[in-house]
N, C-alpha and C positions, 0 to 999 in steps of 0.2 A: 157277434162272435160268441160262440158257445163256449162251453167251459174245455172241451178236448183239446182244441184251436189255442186257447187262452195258452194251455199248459205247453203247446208248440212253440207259441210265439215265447212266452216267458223264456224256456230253454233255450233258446236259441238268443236273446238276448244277455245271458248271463255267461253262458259258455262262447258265444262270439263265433262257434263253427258248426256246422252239421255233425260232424262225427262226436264234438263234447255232447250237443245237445240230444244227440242219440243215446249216447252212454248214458245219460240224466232220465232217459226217458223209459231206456229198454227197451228201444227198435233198433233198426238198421237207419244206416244213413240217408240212403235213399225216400223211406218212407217218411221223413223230415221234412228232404228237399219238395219232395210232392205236399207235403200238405203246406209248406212256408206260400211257394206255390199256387197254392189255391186259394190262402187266406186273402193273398194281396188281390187275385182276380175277382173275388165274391166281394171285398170293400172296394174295390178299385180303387186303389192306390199301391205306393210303391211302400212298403215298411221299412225294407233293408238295400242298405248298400254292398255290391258283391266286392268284394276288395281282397288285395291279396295277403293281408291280415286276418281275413274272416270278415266275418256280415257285424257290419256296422249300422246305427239306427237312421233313419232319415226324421226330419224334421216334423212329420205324421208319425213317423213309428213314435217316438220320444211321446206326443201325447197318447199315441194310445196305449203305450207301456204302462203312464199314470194309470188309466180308467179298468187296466190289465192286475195290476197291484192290487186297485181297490177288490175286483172280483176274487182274486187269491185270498187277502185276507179276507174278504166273506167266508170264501166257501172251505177254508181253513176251521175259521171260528165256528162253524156250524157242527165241523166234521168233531171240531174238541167236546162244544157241549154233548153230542151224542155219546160219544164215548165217556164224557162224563159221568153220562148216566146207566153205564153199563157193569153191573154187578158180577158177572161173569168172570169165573175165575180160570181163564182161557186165550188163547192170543197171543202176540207178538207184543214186548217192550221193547223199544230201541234206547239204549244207554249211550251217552259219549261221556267217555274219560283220559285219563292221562295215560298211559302206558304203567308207569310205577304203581300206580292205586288200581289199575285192572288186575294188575298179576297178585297183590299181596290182598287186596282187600275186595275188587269185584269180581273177579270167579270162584273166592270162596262164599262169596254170597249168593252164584249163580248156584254152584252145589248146594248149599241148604234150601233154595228155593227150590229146586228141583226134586229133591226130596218131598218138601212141602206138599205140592204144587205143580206137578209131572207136565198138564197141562198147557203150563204157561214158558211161552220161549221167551228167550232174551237175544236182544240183536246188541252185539256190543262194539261198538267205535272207540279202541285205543290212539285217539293222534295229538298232535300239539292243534289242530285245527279245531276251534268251537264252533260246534254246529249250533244252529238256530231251534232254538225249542217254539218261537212264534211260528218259526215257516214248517212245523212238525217234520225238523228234519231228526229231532232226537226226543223221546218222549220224558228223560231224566238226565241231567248233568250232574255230575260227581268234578268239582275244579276245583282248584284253590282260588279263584277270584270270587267275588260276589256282582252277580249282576245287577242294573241300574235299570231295567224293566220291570212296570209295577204289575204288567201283567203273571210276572213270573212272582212262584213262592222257594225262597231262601232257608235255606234251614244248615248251617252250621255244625258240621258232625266229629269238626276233629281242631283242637287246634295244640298245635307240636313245636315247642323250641327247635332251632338249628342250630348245631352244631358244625364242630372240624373234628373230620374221620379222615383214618389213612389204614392201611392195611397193616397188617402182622408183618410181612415180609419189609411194606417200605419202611416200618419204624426199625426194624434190625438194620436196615441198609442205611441209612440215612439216617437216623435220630428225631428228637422229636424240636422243631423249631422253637427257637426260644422266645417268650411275648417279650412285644419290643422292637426285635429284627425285622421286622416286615416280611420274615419268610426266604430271606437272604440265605442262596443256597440251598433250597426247595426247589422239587416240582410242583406244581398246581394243575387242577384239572378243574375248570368252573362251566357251569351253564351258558351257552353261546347269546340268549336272548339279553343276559346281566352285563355281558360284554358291551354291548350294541346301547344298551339306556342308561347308563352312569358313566362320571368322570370319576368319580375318585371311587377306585375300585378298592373293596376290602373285603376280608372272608374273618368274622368273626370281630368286627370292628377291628382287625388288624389289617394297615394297609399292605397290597401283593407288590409292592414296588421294588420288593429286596428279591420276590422270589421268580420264578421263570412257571410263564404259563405255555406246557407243555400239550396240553389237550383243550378245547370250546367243544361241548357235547350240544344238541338239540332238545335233546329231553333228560326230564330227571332221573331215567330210568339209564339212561346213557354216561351221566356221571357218574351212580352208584355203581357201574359194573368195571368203569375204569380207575377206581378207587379201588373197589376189590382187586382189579386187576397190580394193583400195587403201581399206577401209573405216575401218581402223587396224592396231594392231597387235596381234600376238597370240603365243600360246605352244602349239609344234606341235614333233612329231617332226622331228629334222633331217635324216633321209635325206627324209621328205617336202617339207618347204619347199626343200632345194636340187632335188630331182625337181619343182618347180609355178616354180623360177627366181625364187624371192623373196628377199631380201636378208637375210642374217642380221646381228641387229645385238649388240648385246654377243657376240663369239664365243667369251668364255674365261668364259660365265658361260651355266650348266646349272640345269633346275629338277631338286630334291634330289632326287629319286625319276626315273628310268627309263622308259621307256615298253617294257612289254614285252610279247611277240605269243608267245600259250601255242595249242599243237595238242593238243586234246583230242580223244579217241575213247573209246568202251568197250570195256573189257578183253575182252567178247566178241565184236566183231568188228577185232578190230585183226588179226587174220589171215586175215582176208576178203579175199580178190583184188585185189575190185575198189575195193574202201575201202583196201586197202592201194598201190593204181597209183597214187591218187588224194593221197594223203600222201605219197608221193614226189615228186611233182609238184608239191606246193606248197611243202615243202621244198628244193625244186632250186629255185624260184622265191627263195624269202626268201635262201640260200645267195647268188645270185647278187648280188641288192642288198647283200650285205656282214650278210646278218642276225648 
């Protein structure tokens, strides 16, 4: 199996359909089916089962997906060292980040770069969905998590008490909740993921049991705008809610954990040019905001 075949079979094992693994691939559907097609007649065996959920693996596929993996991570790892050693101040970076941190903190660092640095493009992925920096689906993470792979390098570039913000408009309509109440008589607007993994729900070590949760947002960018929106109130990084002009209310009172923004790259191209202009740049950005 060559490596062209490899990258069929893989796609088609991850997306589970012809039409996902085309879109993965950048052909047509067609051009899929023919080559799944031809792999199985050239091994002579069966890889997949046709089912009406999509292509499922058979008993031969599932090994040779293992021996499939191994050649990816080769020909991955081979692809990083080259690029590691590519001075070249020229090229494509891919970034994946948050939504909130794209808009306030990584396209103004795509602006200074490009300044810089004219040459060098940025591909940038705003979603809740972490991409893989091992399988080079992104060549820099900007998260608030820190990853547990040592082949990745971590570098910590922000870290921001949270706060309880609410808008200009709902503190005249409503007042500001008293500590204590639990928010009794409040709107609330919180992060749909903090919904789903805790029981004893609190926003500012105050528990929301008094109050009424009127919005669960997907992203944090999603609750800062329905804060602003004067929807209720909520619990958001405090360089962000004073940067959107929202009211901060208990101000000597922090949720117990940190909000904190990790710069991940891998160890094989962090001495990449043009991946490395590109971490400066975003680093001069958070530096600035007091990261």
């Amino acid at each position: 199996m060559n490596w062209d075949d490899a990258r069929v079979f893989l796609a088609v094992c991850r997306e589970s359909t012809l039409r996902g693994a085309a879109r993965v691939l950048g052909v047509d559907q067609a051009t899929v089916g023919r080559r799944v097609t031809a792999l199985e007649k050239s091994l002579s065996a069966t890889l997949f089962l046709r089912t009406s959920d999509g292509y499922a693996l058979t008993a031969v596929g599932e090994a040779a997906l293992q021996a499939v993996e191994k050649m990816e991570h080769s020909a991955l790892e081979l692809e990083r060292q080259i690029q590691g050693l590519d001075d070249r101040l020229t090229g494509s970076v891919r970034v994946s980040t948050t939504d909130s941190l794209a808009i306030d903190f990584l396209i103004p660092a795509i602006a200074r770069l490009h300044q810089r640095h004219p040459d060098v493009r940025v591909q940038l992925d705003a979603s809740t969905q972490i991409l893989s920096l091992a399988k080079r689906e992104a060549d820099i993470a900007v998260r608030n998590t820190r990853p547990d792979n040592p082949d990745l390098i971590a570098r910590r570039i922000a870290r921001w008490p949270v706060g309880l913000f609410a808008s200009q408009a709902y503190v005249e309509a409503h007042g500001v909740p008293e500590p204590g109440s639990a928010f009794a008589g409040h709107d609330l607007v919180v992060y749909q993921p903090y919904l789903q993994g805790n029981k004893d729900l609190t926003l500012v070590a105050e528990p929301m049991t008094g109050g009424r949760i009127v919005a669960s947002l997907s992203s944090s960018l999603l609750v800062r705008r329905s804060i602003g929106a004067g929807i209720g109130l909520g619990e958001i990084p405090v360089p962000m809610g004073q940067r959107d002009g929202l009211v901060r209310l208990w101000p000597e009172r922090n949720r117990a954990t940190p909000y904190d923004v990790w710069l991940v790259t891998h160890a094989d191209l962090r001495h990449t040019a043009r991946v490395r202009a590109v971490i400066e740049e975003i680093v001069a950005v958070f530096g600035d905001a007091g990261g």
